[in-house]
C-alpha positions as CSV (number, residue, x, y, z in Angstrom):
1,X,1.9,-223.3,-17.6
2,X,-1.2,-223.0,-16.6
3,X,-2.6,-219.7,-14.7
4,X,-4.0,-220.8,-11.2
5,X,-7.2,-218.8,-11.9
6,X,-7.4,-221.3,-15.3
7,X,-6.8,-224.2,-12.9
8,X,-10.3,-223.5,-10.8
9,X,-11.2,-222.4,-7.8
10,X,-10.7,-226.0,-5.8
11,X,-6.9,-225.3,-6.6
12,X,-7.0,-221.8,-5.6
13,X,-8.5,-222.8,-2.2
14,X,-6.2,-225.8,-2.0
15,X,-3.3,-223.5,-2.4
16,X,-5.2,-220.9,0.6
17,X,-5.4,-223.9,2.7
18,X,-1.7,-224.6,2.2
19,X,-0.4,-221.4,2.7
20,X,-2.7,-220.7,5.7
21,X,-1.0,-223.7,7.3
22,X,2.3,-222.5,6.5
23,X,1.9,-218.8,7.9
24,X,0.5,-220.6,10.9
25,X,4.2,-223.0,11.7
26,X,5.9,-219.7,10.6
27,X,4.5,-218.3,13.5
28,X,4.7,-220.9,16.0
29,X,8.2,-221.0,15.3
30,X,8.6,-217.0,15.1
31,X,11.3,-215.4,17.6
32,X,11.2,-211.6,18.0
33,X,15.1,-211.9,18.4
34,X,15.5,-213.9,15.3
35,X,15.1,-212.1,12.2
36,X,15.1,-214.9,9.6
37,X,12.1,-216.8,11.3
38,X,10.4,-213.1,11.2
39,X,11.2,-212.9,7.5
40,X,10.1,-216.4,7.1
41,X,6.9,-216.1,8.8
42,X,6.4,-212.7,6.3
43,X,7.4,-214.4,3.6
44,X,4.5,-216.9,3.9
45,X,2.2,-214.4,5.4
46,X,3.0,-212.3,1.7
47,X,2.0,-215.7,-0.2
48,X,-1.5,-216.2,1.8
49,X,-2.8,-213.0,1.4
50,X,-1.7,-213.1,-2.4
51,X,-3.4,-216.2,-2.7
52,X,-6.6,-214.8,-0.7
53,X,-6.5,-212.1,-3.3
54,X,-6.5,-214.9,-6.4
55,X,-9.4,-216.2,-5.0
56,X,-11.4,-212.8,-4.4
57,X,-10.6,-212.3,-8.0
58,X,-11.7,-215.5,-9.5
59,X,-14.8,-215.1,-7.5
60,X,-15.3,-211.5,-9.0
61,X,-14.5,-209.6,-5.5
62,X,-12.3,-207.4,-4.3
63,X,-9.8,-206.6,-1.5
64,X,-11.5,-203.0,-1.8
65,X,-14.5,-204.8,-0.4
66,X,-12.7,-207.3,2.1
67,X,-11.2,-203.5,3.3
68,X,-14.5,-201.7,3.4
69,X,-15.5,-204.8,5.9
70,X,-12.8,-204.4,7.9
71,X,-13.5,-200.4,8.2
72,X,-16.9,-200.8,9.0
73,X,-16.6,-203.8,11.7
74,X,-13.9,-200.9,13.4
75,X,-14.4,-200.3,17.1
76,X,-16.7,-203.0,17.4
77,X,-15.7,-206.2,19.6
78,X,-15.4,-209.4,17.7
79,X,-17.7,-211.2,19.7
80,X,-20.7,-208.1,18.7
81,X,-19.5,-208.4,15.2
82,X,-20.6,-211.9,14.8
83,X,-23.4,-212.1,16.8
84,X,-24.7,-209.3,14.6
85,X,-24.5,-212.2,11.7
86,X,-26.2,-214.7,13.3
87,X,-30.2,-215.2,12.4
Protein backbone atom coordinates (compact mmCIF):
# COMPACT_ATOMS: atom_id res chain seq x y z
CA UNK A 1 0.00 0.00 0.00
CA UNK A 2 0.88 3.03 -0.99
CA UNK A 3 2.37 5.84 1.55
CA UNK A 4 0.04 8.96 1.50
CA UNK A 5 3.11 11.14 0.95
CA UNK A 6 3.61 8.73 -2.41
CA UNK A 7 0.03 9.36 -3.17
CA UNK A 8 0.62 13.45 -3.60
CA UNK A 9 -0.20 16.30 -1.94
CA UNK A 10 -4.06 16.69 -3.46
CA UNK A 11 -4.64 13.42 -1.33
CA UNK A 12 -2.94 14.70 1.61
CA UNK A 13 -5.07 17.80 1.53
CA UNK A 14 -8.14 15.80 0.76
CA UNK A 15 -7.52 13.76 3.68
CA UNK A 16 -6.91 17.48 5.91
CA UNK A 17 -10.16 18.55 4.50
CA UNK A 18 -11.77 15.32 5.78
CA UNK A 19 -10.51 15.17 8.99
CA UNK A 20 -11.02 18.98 9.59
CA UNK A 21 -14.64 18.27 8.98
CA UNK A 22 -14.70 15.53 11.28
CA UNK A 23 -12.97 17.29 14.35
CA UNK A 24 -15.47 20.01 13.57
CA UNK A 25 -19.04 17.34 14.14
CA UNK A 26 -16.91 15.94 16.98
CA UNK A 27 -17.23 19.01 18.49
CA UNK A 28 -20.58 20.15 17.79
CA UNK A 29 -21.65 17.04 19.33
CA UNK A 30 -18.99 17.19 22.27
CA UNK A 31 -20.60 17.10 25.97
CA UNK A 32 -18.29 18.02 28.87
CA UNK A 33 -20.30 15.25 30.91
CA UNK A 34 -19.90 12.63 28.29
CA UNK A 35 -16.63 11.25 28.05
CA UNK A 36 -16.81 9.16 24.88
CA UNK A 37 -17.98 12.18 22.69
CA UNK A 38 -14.70 13.96 24.49
CA UNK A 39 -12.61 10.95 23.44
CA UNK A 40 -14.21 10.96 20.07
CA UNK A 41 -13.76 14.53 19.40
CA UNK A 42 -9.70 13.81 20.51
CA UNK A 43 -9.58 11.06 18.64
CA UNK A 44 -10.29 13.01 15.42
CA UNK A 45 -8.59 16.12 16.68
CA UNK A 46 -5.24 13.40 16.98
CA UNK A 47 -5.91 12.43 13.15
CA UNK A 48 -6.00 16.25 11.81
CA UNK A 49 -3.19 17.42 13.30
CA UNK A 50 -1.27 14.09 12.19
CA UNK A 51 -2.39 14.73 8.84
CA UNK A 52 -1.46 18.61 9.11
CA UNK A 53 1.94 17.25 9.92
CA UNK A 54 1.95 14.82 6.62
CA UNK A 55 1.43 17.69 4.67
CA UNK A 56 4.17 20.13 6.38
CA UNK A 57 6.41 17.23 5.57
CA UNK A 58 5.65 16.58 2.03
CA UNK A 59 5.97 20.24 1.58
CA UNK A 60 9.44 20.28 3.28
CA UNK A 61 8.22 22.20 6.58
CA UNK A 62 8.03 21.71 9.87
CA UNK A 63 5.85 21.73 13.03
CA UNK A 64 9.02 23.37 14.63
CA UNK A 65 8.22 26.28 12.35
CA UNK A 66 4.24 26.12 12.52
CA UNK A 67 5.47 26.39 16.67
CA UNK A 68 7.89 29.18 16.28
CA UNK A 69 4.74 31.10 14.55
CA UNK A 70 2.62 30.41 17.17
CA UNK A 71 5.32 31.74 19.80
CA UNK A 72 5.94 34.75 18.08
CA UNK A 73 2.12 35.80 17.21
CA UNK A 74 2.00 35.33 21.48
CA UNK A 75 0.24 38.25 23.32
CA UNK A 76 -0.74 39.70 20.21
CA UNK A 77 -4.71 39.90 19.35
CA UNK A 78 -5.81 37.93 16.35
CA UNK A 79 -7.29 40.73 14.67
CA UNK A 80 -3.43 42.74 14.94
CA UNK A 81 -1.87 39.50 13.86
CA UNK A 82 -3.55 39.60 10.50
CA UNK A 83 -3.76 42.92 9.73
CA UNK A 84 0.00 42.89 10.13
CA UNK A 85 -0.15 40.38 6.95
CA UNK A 86 -2.17 42.35 4.86
CA UNK A 87 -0.30 44.66 1.99
Amino acid sequence: MASLHEKGLNKILEKVGEEATETILAAKDCDAQNASSQQALINETADLWFHTMVMLSHLDLTPQQVLAELEDRFNISGLDEKASRQN
